[in-house]
N, C-alpha and C positions, 0 to 999 in steps of 0.2 A: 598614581596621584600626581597632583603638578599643580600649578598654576595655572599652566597654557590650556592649548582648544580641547573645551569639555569633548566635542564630538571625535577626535583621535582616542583619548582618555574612556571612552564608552565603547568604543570599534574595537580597540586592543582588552579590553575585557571580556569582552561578549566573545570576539575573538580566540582568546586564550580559553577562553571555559568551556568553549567549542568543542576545544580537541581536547579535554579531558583535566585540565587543570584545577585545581580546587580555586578559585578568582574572585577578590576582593578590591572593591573600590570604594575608595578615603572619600567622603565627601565633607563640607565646611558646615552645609547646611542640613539640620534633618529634621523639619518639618515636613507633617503629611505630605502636603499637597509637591514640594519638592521630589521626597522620594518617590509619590506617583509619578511626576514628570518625568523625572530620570528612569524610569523602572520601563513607562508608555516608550523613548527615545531607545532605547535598547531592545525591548521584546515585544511593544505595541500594548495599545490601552485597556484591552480586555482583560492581559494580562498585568497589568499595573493596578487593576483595578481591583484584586486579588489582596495586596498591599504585606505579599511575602512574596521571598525569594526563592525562584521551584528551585529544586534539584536538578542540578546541570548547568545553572546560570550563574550568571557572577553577582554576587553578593554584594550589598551596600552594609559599608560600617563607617557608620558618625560616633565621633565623641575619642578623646581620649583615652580611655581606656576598654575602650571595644579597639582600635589601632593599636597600644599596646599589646593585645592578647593576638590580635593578628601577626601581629612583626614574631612573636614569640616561634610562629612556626613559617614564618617567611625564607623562601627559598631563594625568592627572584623580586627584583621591584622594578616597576616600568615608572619613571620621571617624565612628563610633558613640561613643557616649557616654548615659549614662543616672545615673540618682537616685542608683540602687545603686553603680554603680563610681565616680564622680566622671568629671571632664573629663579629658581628655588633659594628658598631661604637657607642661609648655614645651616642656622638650628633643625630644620628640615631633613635636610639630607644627611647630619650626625645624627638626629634621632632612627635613621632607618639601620646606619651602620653598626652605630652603637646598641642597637634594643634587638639585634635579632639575627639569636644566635647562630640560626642555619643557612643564614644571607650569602650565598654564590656570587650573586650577579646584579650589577645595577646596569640597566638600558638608560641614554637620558634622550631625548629627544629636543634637537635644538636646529639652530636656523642655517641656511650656507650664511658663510662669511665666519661664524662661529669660532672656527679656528683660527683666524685669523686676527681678529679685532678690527677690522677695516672700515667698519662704517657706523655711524652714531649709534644705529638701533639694532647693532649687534655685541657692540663692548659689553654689556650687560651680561648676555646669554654668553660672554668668551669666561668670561670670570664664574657663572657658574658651574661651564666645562673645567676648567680650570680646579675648582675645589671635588668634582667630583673624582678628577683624575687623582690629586691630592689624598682624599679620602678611598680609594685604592691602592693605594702603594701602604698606605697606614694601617689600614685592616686588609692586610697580603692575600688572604685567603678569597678574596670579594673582587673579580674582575668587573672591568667596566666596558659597557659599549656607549660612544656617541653615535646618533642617528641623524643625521642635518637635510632639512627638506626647508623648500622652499614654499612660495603662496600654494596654500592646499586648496582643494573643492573638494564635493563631491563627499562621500559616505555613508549614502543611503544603502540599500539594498540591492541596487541592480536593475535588474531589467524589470519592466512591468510592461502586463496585459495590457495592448491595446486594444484588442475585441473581443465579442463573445460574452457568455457569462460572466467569466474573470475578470471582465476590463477593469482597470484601475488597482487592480492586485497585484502584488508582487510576485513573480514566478521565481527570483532569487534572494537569498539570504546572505548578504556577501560583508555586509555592516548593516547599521542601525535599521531598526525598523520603518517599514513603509510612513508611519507617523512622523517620521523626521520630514519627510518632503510635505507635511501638512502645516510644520510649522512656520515655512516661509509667509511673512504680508505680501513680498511681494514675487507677482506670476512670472516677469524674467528671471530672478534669480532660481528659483521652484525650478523651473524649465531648463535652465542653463543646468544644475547641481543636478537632475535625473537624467540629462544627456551626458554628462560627466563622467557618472557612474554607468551609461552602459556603452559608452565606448573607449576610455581613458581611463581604464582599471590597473593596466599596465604598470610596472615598474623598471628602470633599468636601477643599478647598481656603481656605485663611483669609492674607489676608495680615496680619504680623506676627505678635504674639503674642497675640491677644484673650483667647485663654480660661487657666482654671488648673488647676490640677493638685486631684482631688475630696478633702475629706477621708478619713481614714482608714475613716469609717462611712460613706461613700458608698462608696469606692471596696469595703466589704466585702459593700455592698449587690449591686453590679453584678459581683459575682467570679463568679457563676454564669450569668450572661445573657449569651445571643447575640445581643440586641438591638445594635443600632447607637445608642452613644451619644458623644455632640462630646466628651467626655474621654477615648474610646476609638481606639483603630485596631490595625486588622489589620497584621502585622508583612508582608504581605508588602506592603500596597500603601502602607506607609512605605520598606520596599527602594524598591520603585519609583520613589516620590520623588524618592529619593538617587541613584541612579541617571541620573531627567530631571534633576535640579538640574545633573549636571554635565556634561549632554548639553545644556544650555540654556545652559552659557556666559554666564549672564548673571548678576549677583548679587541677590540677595535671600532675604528673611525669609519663611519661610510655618510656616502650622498645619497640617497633618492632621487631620481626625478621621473617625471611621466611618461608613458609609453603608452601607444595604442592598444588595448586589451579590452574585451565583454567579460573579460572576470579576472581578480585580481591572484596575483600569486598565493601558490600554498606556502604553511611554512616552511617545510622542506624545502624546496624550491628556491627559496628568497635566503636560506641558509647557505644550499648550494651558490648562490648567485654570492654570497659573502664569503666562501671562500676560493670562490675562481675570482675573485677581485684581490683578495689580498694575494691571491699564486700572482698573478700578473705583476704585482709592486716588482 
């Protein structure tokens, strides 16, 4: 649940339910036509159109007390958070601490700069690292990881057919369903976020917060490239992240950033990669 990008928040679900997890996501809104959209963004519209959650997938729960009954057997919670939304509310993040009982692990996923407070549109996201570390130390038993990533793309699925019968179909399932790349208006960005995904899947591994967030004329520089650059990452192999962060059980701070790859790290992998980063500290 979070504030920040729905499409990280959908990747780390789908994600997580992947490999076996029982997987719920908070949403604000639940009317029909929403949870069709969110449901088409995750599994595609045939399946959406169903207007239940199959077996194996992750699960939408609206409302108060469909989250309380969730938290009740919560083991692990994944926080998104970014520039644009600000951090997690207090009440928020005490309601996850406080309501649920068998709570391990909180991942939160927040911006570079983060740890540091260095720049306007990151003081925000530092104070909600800030309370969640807080709120760890207070409920002892409940470690924390930050995840800090920079300007994300990308999260569709991967590779697609370009000939034959299949053209236009997805040959992989790697995040959101092929209907994510449908929802762009506009065809460079479409274009740009399907080159993304199949070739900057990649992730490298930074412990703390080393790097920062590009300025405004960088960041407008790198808006059309699928290069693999350290202030960037792919939104699905920061899901991933979040996901090993709380299948690691352990705490700590990492960066992200992008790396040339046709498919994004497993969890295993991205776990391994988090703890040969904290051996190196």
């Amino acid at each position: 649940f979070g504030p920040g990008g729905e499409e990280i928040k959908l990747c780390a679900a789908k994600i997580s339910a992947k490999s076996g997890a029982e997987t719920k996501v908070v949403l604000t809104n639940g009317n029909e036509r929403e949870l069709r959209r969110v449901r088409a963004l995750m599994y595609g519209r045939e399946y959406a159109e169903k207007g239940i959650d199959g077996t194996g997938k992750a699960a939408l729960t609206v409302g108060i007390d469909a989250v309380g009954e969730a938290l009740q057997s919560c083991e692990a919670a994944i926080v998104v958070a970014d520039p644009s939304s600000g951090p997690p509310t207090d009440g928020a993040l005490r309601a996850i601490f406080g309501n649920a009982p068998n709570l391990r692990h909180v991942a939160l996923l927040s911006t570079l700069g983060g740890g540091k407070s260095s720049g306007f549109f990151t003081k925000a996201l530092t104070r909600g690292e800030m309370q969640l570390s807080a709120l760890g130390q207070q409920y002892n038993k409940v470690s924390t990881s930050i995840i800090r990533v920079g300007n994300v793309k990308g999260g569709g699925p991967g590779m697609i057919e370009r000939k034959g019968a299949n053209a236009g179909k997805a040959i992989t399932d790697f995040g959101l369903d092929k209907y994510y790349y449908d929802t762009f208006g506009d065809l460079a960005q479409a274009t740009l976020t399907m080159a993304y995904d199949q070739f900057t899947m990649g992730a490298n591994v930074l412990l703390g917060d080393p790097l920062s967030m590009p300025n405004p004329f960088q960041a407008a520089f790198n808006a059309q490239s699928f290069d693999p650059i350290s202030e960037e990452c792919n939104r699905v192999a920061a899901a991933t992240a979040l996901v090993a962060a709380v299948r690691r059980r352990q705490g700590g701070e990492f960066t992200i950033s992008a790396a040339e790859a046709t498919s994004p790290p497993s969890i295993d992998n991205m776990i391994r990669a988090f703890d040969q980063a904290a051996t190196l500290s």
